[in-house]
PDB file of N, CA, C, O and CB in Angstrom:
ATOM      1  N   UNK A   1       0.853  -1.167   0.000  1.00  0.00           N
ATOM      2  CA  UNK A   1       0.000   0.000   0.000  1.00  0.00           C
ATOM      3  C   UNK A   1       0.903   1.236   0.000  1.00  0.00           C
ATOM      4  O   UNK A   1       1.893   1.320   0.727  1.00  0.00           O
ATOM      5  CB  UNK A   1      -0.973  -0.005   1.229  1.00  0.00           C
ATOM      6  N   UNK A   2       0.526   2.156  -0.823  1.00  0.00           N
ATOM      7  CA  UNK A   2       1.613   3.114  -0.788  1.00  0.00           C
ATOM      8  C   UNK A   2       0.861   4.114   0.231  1.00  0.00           C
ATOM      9  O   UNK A   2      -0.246   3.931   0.736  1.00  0.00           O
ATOM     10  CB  UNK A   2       2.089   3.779  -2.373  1.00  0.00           C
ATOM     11  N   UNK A   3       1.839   5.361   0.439  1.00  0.00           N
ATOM     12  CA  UNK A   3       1.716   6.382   1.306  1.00  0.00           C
ATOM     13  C   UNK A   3       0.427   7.271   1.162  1.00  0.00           C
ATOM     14  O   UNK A   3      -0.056   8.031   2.003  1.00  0.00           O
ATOM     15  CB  UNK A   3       2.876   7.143   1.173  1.00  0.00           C
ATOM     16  N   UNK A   4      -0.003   6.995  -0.087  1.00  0.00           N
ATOM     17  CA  UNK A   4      -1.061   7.718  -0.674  1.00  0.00           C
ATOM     18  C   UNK A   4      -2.155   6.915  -0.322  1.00  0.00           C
ATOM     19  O   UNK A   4      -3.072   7.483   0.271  1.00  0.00           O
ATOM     20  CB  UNK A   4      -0.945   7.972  -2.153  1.00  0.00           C
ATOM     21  N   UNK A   5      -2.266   5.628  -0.576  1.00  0.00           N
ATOM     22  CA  UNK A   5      -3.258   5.005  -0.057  1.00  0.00           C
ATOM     23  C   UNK A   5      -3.806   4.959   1.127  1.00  0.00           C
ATOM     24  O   UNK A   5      -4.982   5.106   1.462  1.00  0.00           O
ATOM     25  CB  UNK A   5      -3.108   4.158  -0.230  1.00  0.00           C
ATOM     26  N   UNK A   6      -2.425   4.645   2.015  1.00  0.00           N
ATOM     27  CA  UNK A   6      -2.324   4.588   3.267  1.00  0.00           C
ATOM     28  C   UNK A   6      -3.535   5.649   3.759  1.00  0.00           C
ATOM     29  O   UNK A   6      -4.650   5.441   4.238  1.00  0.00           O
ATOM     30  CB  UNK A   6      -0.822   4.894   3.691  1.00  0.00           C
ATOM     31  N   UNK A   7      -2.636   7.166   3.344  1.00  0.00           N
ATOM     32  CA  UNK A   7      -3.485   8.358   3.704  1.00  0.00           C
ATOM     33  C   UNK A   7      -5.231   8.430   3.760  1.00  0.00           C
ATOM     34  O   UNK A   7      -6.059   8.810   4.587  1.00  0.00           O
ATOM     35  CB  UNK A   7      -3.047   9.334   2.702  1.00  0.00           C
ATOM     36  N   UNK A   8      -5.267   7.838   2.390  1.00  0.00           N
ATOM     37  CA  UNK A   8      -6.513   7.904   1.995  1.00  0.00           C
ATOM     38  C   UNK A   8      -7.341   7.066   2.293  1.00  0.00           C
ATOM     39  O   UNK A   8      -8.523   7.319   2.055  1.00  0.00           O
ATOM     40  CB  UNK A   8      -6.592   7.988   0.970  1.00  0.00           C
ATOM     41  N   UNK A   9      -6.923   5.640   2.988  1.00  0.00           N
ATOM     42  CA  UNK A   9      -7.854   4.950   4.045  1.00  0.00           C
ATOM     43  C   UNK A   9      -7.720   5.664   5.136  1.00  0.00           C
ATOM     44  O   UNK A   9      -8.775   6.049   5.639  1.00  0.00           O
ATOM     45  CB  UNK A   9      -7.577   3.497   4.388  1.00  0.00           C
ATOM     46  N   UNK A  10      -6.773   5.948   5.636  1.00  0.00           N
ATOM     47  CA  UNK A  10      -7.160   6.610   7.427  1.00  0.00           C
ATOM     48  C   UNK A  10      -8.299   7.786   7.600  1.00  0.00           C
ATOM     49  O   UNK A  10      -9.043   7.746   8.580  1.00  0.00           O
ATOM     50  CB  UNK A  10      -5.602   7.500   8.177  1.00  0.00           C
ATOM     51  N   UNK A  11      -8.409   8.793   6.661  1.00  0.00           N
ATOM     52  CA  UNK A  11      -9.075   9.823   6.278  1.00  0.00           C
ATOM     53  C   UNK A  11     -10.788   8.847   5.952  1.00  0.00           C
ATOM     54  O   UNK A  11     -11.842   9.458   6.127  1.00  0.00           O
ATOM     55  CB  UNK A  11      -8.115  10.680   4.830  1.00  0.00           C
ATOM     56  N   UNK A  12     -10.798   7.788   5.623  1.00  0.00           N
ATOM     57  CA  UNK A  12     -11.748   7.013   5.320  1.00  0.00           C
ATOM     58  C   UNK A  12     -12.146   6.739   6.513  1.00  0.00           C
ATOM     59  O   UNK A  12     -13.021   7.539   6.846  1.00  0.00           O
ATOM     60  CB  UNK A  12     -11.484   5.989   4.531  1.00  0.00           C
ATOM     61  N   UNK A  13     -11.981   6.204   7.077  1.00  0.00           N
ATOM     62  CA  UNK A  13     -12.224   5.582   8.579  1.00  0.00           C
ATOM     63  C   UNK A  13     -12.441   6.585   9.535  1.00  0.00           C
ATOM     64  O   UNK A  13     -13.184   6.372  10.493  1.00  0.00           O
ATOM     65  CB  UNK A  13     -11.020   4.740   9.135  1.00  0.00           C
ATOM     66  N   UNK A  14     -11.780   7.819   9.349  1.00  0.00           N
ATOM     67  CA  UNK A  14     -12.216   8.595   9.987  1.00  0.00           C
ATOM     68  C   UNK A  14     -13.220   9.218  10.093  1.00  0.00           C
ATOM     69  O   UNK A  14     -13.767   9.584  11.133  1.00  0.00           O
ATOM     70  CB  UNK A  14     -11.737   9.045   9.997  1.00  0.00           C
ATOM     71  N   UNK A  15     -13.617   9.429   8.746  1.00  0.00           N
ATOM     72  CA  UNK A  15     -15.121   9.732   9.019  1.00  0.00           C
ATOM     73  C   UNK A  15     -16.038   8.650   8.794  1.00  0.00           C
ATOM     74  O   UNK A  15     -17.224   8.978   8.791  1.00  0.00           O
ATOM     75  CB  UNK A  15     -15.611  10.832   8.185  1.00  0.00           C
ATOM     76  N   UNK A  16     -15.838   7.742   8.653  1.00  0.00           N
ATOM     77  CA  UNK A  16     -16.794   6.683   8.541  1.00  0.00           C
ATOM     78  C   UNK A  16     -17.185   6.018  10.381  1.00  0.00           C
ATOM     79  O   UNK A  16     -18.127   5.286  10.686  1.00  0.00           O
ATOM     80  CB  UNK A  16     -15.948   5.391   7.352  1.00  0.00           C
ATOM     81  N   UNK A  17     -16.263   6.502  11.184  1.00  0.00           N
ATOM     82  CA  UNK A  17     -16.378   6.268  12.589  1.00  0.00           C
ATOM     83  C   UNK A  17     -16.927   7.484  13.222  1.00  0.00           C
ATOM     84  O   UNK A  17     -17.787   7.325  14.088  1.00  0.00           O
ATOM     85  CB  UNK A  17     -15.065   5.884  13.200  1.00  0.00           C
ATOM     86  N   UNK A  18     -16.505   8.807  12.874  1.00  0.00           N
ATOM     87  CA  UNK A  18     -16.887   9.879  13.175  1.00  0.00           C
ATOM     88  C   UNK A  18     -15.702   9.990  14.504  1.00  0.00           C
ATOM     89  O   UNK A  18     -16.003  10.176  15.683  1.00  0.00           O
ATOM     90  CB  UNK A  18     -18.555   9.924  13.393  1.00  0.00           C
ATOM     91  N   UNK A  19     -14.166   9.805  13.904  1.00  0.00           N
ATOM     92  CA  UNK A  19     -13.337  10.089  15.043  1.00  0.00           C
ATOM     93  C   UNK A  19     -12.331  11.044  14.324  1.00  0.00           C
ATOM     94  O   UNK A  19     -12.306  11.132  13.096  1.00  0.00           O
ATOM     95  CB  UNK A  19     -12.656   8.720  15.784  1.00  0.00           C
ATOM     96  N   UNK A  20     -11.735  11.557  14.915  1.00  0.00           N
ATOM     97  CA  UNK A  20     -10.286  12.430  14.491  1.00  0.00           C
ATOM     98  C   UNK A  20      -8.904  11.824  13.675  1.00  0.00           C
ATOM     99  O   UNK A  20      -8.043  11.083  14.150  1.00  0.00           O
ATOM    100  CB  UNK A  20      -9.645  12.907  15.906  1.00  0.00           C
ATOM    101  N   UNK A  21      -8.992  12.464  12.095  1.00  0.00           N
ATOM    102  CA  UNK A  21      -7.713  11.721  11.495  1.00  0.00           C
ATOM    103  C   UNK A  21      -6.518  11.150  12.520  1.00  0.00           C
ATOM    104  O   UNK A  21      -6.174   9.969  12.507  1.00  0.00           O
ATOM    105  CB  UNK A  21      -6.989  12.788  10.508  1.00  0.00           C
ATOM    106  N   UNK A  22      -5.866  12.271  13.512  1.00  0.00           N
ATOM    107  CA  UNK A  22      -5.048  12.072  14.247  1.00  0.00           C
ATOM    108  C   UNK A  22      -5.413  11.151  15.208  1.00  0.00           C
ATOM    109  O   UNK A  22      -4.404  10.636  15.691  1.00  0.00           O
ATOM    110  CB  UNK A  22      -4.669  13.073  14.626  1.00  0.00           C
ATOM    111  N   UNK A  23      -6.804  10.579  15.857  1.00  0.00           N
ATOM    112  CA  UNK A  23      -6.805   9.684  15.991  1.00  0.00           C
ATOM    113  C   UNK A  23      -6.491   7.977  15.570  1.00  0.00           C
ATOM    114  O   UNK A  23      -5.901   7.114  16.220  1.00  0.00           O
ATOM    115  CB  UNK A  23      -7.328  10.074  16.131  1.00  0.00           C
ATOM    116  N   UNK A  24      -7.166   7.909  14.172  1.00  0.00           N
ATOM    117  CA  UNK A  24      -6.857   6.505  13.777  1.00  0.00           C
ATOM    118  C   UNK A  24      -5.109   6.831  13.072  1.00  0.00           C
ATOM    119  O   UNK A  24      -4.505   5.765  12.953  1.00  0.00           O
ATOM    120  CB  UNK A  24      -8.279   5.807  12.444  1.00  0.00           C
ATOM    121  N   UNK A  25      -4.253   8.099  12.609  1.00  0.00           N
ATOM    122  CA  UNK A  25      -3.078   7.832  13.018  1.00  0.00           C
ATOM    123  C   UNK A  25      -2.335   7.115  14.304  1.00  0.00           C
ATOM    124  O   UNK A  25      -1.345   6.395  14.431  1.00  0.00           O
ATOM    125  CB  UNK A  25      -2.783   8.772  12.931  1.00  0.00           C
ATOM    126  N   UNK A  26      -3.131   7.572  15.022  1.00  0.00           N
ATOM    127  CA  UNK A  26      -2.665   7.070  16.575  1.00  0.00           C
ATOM    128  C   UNK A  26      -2.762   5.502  16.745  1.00  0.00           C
ATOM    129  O   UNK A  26      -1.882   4.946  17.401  1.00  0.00           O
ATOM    130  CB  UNK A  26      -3.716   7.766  17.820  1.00  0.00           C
ATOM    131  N   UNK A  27      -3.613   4.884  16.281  1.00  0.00           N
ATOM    132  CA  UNK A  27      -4.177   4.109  16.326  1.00  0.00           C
ATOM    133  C   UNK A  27      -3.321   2.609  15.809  1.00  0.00           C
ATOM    134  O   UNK A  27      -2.780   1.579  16.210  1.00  0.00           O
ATOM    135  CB  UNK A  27      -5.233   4.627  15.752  1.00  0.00           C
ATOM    136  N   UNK A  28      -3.705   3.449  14.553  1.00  0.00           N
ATOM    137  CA  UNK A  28      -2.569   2.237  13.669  1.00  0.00           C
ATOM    138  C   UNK A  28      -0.901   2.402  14.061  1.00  0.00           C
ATOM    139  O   UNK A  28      -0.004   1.559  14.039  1.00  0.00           O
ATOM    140  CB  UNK A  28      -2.634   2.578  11.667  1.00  0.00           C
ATOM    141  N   UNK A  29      -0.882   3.894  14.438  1.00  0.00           N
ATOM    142  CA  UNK A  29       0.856   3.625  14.975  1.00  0.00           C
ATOM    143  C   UNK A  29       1.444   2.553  16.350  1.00  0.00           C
ATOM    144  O   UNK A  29       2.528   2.063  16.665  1.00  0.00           O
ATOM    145  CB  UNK A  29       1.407   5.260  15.531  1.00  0.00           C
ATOM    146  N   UNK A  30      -0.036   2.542  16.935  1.00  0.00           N
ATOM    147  CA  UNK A  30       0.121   1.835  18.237  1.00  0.00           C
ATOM    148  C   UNK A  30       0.010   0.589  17.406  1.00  0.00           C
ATOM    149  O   UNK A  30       1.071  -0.008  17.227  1.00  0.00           O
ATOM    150  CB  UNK A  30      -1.017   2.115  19.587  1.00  0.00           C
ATOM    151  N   UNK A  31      -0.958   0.138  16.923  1.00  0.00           N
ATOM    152  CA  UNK A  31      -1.398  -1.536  15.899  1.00  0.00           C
ATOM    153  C   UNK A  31       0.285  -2.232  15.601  1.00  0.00           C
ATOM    154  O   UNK A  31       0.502  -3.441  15.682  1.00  0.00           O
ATOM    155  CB  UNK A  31      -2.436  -1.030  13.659  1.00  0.00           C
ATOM    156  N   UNK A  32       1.020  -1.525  15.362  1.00  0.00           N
ATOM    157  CA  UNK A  32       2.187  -1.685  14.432  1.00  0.00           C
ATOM    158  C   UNK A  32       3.111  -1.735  15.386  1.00  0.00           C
ATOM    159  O   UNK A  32       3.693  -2.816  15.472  1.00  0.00           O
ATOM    160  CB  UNK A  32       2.468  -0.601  13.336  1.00  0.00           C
ATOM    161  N   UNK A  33       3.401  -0.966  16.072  1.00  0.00           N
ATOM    162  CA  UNK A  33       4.345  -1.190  17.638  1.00  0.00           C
ATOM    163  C   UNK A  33       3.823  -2.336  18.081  1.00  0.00           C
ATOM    164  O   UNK A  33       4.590  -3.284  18.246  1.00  0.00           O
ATOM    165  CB  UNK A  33       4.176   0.022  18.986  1.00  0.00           C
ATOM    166  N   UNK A  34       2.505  -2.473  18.346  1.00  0.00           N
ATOM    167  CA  UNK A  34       2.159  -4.201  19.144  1.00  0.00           C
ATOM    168  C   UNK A  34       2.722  -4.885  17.909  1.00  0.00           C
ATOM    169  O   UNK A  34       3.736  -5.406  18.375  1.00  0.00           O
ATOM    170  CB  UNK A  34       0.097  -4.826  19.561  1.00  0.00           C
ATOM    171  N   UNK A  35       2.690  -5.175  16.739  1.00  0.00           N
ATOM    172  CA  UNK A  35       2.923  -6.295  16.450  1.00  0.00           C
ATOM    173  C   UNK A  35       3.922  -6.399  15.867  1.00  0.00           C
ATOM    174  O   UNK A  35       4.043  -7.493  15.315  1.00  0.00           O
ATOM    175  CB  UNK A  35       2.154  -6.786  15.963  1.00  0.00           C
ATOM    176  N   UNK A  36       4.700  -5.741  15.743  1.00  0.00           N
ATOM    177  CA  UNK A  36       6.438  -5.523  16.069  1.00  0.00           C
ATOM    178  C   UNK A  36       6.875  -6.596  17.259  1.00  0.00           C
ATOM    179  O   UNK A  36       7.498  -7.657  17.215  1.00  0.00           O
ATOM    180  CB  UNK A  36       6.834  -3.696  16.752  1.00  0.00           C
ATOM    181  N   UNK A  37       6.217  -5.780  18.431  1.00  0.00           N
ATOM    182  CA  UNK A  37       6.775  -6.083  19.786  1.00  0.00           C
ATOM    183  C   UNK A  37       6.251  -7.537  19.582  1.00  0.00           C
ATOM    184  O   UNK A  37       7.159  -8.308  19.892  1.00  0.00           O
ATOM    185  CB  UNK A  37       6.191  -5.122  21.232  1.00  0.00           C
ATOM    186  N   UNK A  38       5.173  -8.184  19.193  1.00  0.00           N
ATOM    187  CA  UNK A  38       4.691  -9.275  19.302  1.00  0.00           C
ATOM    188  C   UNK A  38       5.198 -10.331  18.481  1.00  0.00           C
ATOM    189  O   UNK A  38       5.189 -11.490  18.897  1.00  0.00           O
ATOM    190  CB  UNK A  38       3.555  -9.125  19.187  1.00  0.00           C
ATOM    191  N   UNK A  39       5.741  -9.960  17.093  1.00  0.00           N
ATOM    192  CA  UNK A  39       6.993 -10.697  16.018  1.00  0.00           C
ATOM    193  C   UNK A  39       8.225 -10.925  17.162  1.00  0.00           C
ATOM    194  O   UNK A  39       8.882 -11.965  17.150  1.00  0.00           O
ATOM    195  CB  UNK A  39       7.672  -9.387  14.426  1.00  0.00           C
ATOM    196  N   UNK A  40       8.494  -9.751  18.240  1.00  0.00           N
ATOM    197  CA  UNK A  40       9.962  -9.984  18.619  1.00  0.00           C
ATOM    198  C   UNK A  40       9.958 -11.057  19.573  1.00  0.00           C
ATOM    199  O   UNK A  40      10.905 -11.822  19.757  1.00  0.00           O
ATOM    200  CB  UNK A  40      10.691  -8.720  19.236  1.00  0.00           C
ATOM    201  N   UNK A  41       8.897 -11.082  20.150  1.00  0.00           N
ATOM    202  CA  UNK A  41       7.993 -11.973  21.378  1.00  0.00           C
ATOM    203  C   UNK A  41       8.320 -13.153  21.204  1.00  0.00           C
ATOM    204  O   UNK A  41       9.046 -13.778  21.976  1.00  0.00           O
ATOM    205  CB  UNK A  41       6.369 -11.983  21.378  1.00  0.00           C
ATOM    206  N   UNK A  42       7.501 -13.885  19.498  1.00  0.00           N
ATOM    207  CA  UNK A  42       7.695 -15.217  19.549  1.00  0.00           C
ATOM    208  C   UNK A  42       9.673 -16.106  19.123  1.00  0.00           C
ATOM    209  O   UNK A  42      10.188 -17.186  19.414  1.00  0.00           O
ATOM    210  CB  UNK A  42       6.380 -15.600  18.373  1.00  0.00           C
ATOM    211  N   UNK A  43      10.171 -14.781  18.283  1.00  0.00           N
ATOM    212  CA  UNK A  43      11.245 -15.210  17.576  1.00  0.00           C
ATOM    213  C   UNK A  43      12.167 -15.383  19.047  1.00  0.00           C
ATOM    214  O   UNK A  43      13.347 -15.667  18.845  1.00  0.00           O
ATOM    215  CB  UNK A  43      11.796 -14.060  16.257  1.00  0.00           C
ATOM    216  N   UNK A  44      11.832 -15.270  20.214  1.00  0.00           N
ATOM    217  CA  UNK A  44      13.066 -15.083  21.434  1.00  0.00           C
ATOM    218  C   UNK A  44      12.280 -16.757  22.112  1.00  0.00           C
ATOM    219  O   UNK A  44      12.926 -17.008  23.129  1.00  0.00           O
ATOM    220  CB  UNK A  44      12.928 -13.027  22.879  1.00  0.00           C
ATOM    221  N   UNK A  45      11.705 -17.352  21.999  1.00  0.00           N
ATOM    222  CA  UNK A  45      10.537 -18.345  21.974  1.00  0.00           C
ATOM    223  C   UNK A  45      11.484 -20.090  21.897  1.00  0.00           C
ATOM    224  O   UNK A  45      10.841 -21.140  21.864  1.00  0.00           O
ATOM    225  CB  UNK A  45       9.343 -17.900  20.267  1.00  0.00           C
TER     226      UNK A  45
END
């Protein structure tokens, strides 16, 4: 998905929830840290 897309789903969701762009930024930046942290989780396993 490029950067453009990216953009243009979050802006989607945002109003389709009726929450703040900078929210579902927030959102998915946290999504992506968990499952980072959660890839590093099992590979130490």
């Amino acid at each position: 998905m490029s950067e453009y897309q990216a953009g243009a789903t979050q802006k989607t969701l945002a109003k389709k929830y009726g929450i703040s762009l900078s929210s579902v930024k927030r959102l998915a930046r946290d999504a992506r840290r968990d499952l980072v942290r959660s890839r590093a989780g099992r590979s130490e396993e």
